[in-house]
Legacy VTK file of the C-alpha trace (Angstrom):
# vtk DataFile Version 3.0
C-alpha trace
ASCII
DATASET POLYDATA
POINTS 312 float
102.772 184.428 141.318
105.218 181.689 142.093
108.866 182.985 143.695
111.186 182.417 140.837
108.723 183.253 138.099
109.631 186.267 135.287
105.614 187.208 135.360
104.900 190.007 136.046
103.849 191.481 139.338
101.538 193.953 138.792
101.057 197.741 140.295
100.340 198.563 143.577
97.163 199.275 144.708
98.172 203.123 146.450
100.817 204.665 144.112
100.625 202.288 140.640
104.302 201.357 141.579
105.774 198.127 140.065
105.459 195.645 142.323
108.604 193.379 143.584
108.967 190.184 145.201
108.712 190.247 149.083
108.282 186.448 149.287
105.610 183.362 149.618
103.755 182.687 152.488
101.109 179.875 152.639
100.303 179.486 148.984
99.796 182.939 148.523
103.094 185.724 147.712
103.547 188.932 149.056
104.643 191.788 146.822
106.191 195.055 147.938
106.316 198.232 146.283
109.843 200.317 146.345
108.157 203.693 145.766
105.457 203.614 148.245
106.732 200.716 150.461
103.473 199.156 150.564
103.207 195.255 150.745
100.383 193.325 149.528
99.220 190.229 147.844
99.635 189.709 144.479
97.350 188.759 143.146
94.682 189.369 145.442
91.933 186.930 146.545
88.684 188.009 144.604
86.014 189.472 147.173
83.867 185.950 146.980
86.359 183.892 147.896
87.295 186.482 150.992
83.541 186.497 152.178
83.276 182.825 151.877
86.715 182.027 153.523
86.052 184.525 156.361
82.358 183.129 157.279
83.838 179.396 157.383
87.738 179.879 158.479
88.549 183.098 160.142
85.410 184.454 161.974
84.773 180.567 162.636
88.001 180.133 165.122
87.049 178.879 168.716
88.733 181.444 170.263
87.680 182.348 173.904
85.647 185.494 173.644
86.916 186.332 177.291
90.924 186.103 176.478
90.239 187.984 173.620
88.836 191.053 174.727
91.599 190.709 177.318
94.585 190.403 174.771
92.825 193.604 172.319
92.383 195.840 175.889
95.091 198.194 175.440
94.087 198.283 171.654
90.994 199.738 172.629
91.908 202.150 175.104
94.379 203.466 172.895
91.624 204.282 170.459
89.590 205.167 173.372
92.007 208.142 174.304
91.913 209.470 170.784
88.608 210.088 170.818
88.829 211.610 174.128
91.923 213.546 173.268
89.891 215.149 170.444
86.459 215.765 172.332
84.432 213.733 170.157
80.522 214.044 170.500
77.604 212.368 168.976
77.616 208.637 166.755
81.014 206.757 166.998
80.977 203.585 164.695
83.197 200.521 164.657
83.538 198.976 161.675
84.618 195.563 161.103
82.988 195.212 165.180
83.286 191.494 165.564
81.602 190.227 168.670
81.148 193.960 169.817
83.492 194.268 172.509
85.065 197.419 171.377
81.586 198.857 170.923
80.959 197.916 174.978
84.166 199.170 175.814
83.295 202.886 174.019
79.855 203.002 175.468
81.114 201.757 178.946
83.438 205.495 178.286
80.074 207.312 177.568
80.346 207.512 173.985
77.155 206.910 171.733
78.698 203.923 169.961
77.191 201.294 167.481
79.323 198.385 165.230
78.907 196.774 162.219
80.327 193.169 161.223
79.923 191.578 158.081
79.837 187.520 160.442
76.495 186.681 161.133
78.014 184.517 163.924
79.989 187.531 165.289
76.968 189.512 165.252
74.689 187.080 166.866
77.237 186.748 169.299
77.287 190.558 170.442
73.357 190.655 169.909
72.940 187.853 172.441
74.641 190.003 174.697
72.740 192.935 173.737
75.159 195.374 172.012
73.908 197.467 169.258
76.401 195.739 166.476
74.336 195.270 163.014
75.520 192.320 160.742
76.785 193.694 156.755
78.978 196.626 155.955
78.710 199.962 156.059
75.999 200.398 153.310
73.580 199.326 155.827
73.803 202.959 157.472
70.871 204.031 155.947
70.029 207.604 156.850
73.159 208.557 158.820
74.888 210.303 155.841
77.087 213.247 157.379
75.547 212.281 160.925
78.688 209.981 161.871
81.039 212.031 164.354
83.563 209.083 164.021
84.435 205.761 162.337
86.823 203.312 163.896
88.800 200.015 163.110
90.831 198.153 164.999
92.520 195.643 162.986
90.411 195.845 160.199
91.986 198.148 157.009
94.846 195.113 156.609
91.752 192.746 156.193
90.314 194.518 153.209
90.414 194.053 149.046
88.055 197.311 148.396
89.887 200.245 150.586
88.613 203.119 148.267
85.674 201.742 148.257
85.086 201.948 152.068
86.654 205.027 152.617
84.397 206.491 150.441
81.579 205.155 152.444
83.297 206.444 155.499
83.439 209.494 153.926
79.963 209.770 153.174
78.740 209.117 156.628
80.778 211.078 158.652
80.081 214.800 159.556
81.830 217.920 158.037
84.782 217.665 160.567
84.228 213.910 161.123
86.728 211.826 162.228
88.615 208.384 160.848
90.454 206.136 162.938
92.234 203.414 162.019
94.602 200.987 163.539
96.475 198.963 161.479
99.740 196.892 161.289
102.418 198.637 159.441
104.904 197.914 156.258
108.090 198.908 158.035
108.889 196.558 159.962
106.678 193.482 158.245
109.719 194.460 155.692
113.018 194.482 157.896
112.315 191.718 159.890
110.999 189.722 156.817
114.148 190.268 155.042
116.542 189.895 158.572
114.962 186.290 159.429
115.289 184.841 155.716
118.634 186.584 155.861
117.415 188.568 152.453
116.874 185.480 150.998
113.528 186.480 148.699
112.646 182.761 147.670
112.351 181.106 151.478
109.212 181.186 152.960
108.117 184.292 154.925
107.576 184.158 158.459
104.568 185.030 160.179
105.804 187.220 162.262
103.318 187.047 165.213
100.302 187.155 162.729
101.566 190.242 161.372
102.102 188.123 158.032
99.253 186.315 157.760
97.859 185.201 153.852
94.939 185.625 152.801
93.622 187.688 155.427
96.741 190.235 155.809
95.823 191.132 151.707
97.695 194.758 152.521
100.580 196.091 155.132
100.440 199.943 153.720
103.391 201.482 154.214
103.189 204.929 156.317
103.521 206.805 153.000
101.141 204.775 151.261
98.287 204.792 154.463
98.895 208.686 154.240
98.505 208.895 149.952
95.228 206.624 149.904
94.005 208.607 152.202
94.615 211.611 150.426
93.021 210.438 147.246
89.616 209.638 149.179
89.747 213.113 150.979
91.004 212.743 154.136
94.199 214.643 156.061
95.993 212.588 158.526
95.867 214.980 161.931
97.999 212.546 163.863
100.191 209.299 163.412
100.548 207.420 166.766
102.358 204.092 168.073
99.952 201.308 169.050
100.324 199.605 172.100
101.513 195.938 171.844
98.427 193.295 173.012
98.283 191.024 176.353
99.055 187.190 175.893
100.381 185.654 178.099
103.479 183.677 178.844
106.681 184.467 176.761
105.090 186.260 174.046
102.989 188.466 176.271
106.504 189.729 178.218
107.839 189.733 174.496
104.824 192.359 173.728
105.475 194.404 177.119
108.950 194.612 176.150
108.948 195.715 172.502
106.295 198.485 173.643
108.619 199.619 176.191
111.343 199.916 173.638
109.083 201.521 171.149
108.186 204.072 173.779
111.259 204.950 174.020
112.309 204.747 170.251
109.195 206.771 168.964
109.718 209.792 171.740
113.440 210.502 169.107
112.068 209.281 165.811
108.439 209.438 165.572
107.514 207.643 161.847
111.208 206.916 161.343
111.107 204.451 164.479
111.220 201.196 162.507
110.316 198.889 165.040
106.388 200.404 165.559
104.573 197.458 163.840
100.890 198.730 163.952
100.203 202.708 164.260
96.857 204.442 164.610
95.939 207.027 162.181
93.652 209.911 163.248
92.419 211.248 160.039
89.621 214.170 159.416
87.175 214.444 156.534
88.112 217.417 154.350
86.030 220.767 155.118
84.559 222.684 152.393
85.745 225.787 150.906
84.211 227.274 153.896
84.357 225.068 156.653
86.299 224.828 159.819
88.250 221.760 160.092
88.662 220.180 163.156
92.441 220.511 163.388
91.576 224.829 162.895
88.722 223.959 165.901
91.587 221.753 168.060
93.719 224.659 167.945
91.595 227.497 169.360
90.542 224.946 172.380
94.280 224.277 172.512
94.023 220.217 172.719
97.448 218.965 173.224
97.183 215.897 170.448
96.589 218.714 168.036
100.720 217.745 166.750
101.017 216.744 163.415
103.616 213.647 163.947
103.858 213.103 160.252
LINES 1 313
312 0 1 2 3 4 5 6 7 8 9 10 11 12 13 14 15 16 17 18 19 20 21 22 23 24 25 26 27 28 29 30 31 32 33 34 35 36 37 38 39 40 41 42 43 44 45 46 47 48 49 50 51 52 53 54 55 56 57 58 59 60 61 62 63 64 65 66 67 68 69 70 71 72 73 74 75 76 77 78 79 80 81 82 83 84 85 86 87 88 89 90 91 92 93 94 95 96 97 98 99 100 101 102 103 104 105 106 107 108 109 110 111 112 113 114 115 116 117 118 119 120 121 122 123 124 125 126 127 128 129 130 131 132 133 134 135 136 137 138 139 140 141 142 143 144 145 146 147 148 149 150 151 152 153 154 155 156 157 158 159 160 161 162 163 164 165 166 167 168 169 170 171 172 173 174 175 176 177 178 179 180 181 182 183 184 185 186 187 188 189 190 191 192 193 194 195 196 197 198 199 200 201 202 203 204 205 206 207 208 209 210 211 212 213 214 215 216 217 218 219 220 221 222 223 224 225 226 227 228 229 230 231 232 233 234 235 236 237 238 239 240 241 242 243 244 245 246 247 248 249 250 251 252 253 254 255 256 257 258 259 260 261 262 263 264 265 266 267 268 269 270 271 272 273 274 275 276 277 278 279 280 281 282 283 284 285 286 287 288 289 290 291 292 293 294 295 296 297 298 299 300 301 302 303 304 305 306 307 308 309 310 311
């Protein structure tokens, strides 16, 4: 939709919300819902145009494999320590693995860790340097149905059109007390520091915002709420909300990042989820049990792990 059109904006894709203008960014426009406080784009890219735009544009970016796994370090130690923190055994999956880096990094921990990618490039990339990352999505897991301890992405639920579609995968291949961990950038403060730069002024161009606004790939910021209610509907409870570390570039905007996780240290220890400033947060979320199974939150609690604390 064009800014300064009457059309009609649709619903949004967690809570069936009417969509509002948020504002335009590339040729695309951003929409935000006021119940949920989920952003997205409206309309959405179909899937084929995703696929083909992320094989020839995004996966296809000459970026140097050894600054990146630099920059995403602290992103993957911070997933790292989750698993840790809740003593997870057996398969660990990445989804949305890239060139596999995050898959070396777990199994360089001692987890049992394998990725899928949907780049062929990507994939031939981490094969070449023989890490166990399998190109297509998670349909491909043929014969690991409830034999996944845990599914991780870093970076990757903001990417996607079909969310209930892949969490239902996710769900299927993940044990009875399996685990889902996601890291993705947040609504919150995509929305404050949208409206604060354009000085609330809906019809001029949004800025990027450090990639955090970033059309077509960005296709959804989910608010907190809304991250927590999707999850919901594809049965998972959230165990945990945490802050994500900021990455490592260098020069200005890597003492920028230092910085602004420094501050939001400091700013999430008072307000946990009502820190506004948090833009990407890690969710630690648990398959529901059956009627009569032990959940891993009920298991957490008799070996009395710390991380245990329901920050929602």
């Amino acid at each position: 939709m064009i800014p300064g059109s009457t059309k009609q904006m649709g619903a949004c894709i967690v809570c069936q919300g009417q969509l509002s203008l948020f504002g335009a960014h590339s040729s695309y426009t951003y929409c935000r819902c006021p119940d949920c406080g989920t952003i997205q784009l409206s309309p959405m890219p179909d899937k084929a145009e995703m696929t083909r735009a992320y094989e020839t544009e995004y996966a296809a970016q000459k970026l140097d494999p050894e600054v990146w796994r630099r920059v995403s370090r602290p992103y993957y130690d911070s997933i790292i320590k989750v698993l840790r923190d809740y003593r997870v055994k057996g398969l660990v999956v990445d989804y949305g693995a890239a060139k596999g880096h995050f898959v070396e990094r777990m199994i360089q921990s001692g987890f049992d860790a394998r990725g899928v990618e949907l780049s062929q490039d990507e994939v031939a990339y981490a094969q070449q340097h023989g890490l166990p990352v399998q190109q297509g999505d998670l349909s491909k897991l043929n014969g690991f149905e409830s034999h996944v301890s845990a599914i991780t992405m870093s970076a990757v639920f903001e990417h996607m059109l079909d969310h209930g579609e892949v969490l239902s995968a996710v769900h299927r291949l993940l044990t009875s007390d399996g685990l889902f961990i996601t890291m993705h950038p947040t609504a919150r403060a995509a929305h404050l520091f949208g409206n604060l730069l354009r000085f609330g002024d809906k019809q001029k161009p949004l800025p990027s915002l450090a990639g955090v606004i970033d059309a077509p790939w960005h296709t959804v910021l989910f608010s907190i709420n809304g991250t927590k209610q999707l999850l919901s509907q594809q049965g998972f409870q959230v165990l945990e909300i945490r802050p994500a570390p900021q990455g490592r570039l260098g020069g200005f905007r890597g003492a920028a990042q230092i910085l602004l996780e420094q501050i939001n240290k400091l700013g999430w220890s008072a307000l946990r989820t009502r820190w506004p400033l948090v833009t990407t947060h890690i969710f630690v979320c648990q398959k529901m049990a059956g009627p009569h199974g032990m959940s891993r939150a009920d298991k957490s609690s008799r070996l009395g792990v710390a991380s245990q604390k329901l920050f929602m």
